[in-house]
C-alpha positions in Angstrom: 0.0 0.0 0.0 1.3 3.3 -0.6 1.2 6.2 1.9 -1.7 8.2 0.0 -3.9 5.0 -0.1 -3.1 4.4 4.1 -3.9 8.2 4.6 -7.2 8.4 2.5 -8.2 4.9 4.4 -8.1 6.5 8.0 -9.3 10.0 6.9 -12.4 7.5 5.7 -12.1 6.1 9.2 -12.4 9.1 11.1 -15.1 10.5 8.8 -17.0 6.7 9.4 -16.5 7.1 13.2 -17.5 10.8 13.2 -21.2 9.9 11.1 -21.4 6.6 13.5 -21.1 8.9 16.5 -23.5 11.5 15.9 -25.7 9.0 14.5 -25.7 7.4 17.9 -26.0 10.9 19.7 -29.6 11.6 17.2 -31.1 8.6 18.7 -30.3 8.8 22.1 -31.9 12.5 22.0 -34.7 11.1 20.1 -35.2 8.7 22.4 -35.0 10.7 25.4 -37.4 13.0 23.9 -39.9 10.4 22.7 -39.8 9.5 26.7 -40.2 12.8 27.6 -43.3 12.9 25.1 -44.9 10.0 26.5 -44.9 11.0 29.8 -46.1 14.1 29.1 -49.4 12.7 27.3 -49.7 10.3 30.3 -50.0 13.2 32.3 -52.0 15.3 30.4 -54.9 12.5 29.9 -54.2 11.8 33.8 -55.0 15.3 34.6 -58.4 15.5 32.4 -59.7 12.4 33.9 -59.6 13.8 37.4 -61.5 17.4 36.0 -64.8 15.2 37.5 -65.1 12.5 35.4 -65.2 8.9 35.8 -62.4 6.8 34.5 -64.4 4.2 33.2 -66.0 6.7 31.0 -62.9 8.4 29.8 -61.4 5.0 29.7 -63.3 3.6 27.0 -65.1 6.6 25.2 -62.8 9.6 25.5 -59.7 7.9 25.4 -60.7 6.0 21.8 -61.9 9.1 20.2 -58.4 10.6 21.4 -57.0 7.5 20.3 -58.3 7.9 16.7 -57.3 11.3 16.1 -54.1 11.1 17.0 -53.6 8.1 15.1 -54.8 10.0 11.8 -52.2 12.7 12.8 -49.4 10.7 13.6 -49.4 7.1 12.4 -50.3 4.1 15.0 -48.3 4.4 17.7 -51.0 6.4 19.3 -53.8 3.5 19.9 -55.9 3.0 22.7 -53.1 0.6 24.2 -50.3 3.1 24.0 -52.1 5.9 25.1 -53.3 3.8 28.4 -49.3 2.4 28.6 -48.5 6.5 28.1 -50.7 6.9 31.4 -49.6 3.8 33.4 -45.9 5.2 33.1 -47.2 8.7 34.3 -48.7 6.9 37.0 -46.0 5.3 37.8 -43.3 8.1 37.3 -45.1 10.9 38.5 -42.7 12.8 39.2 -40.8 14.1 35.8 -37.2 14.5 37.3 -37.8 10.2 38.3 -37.4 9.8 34.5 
């Protein structure tokens, strides 16, 4: 190998490494924020069930209607399941600096 073909090879390398790093920075910020997200929907459907109206109600009524909307906003990750797993992990990290 000559010296120009060694030095293009690790300038490739560091380029590589430098993509593969921030790469792997995007998704740990996307994935902090996606929790982040979650627990702020859990939270806000949390706090509308207790303005006076019974969860079994919200539960099944309110929460599908919610559940539809969002879904036709932002793809299905936003069905009734997630949305009540969004809630359960308020409910269970109520406090936001737990996260």
């Amino acid at each position: 190998m000559s010296k120009k073909e060694l030095t293009e090879d690790n300038l490739y390398q560091a380029i590589t490494q430098v993509v593969q790093q921030a790469q792997q920075q995007v998704r740990q910020v996307v994935n902090q924020q996606m929790v982040q997200a979650y627990w702020r929907i859990g939270h806000l459907i949390v706090e509308h069930e207790q303005q006076g109206r019974e969860r079994a109600e919200y539960g099944k009524k309110q929460l599908r209607m919610l559940s539809k909307r969002l879904q036709a906003d932002f793809g299905k990750g936003f069905g009734v399941s997630n949305l009540r797993n969004m809630r359960q992990f308020y409910l269970a990290f109520p406090k936001r600096d737990a996260l």
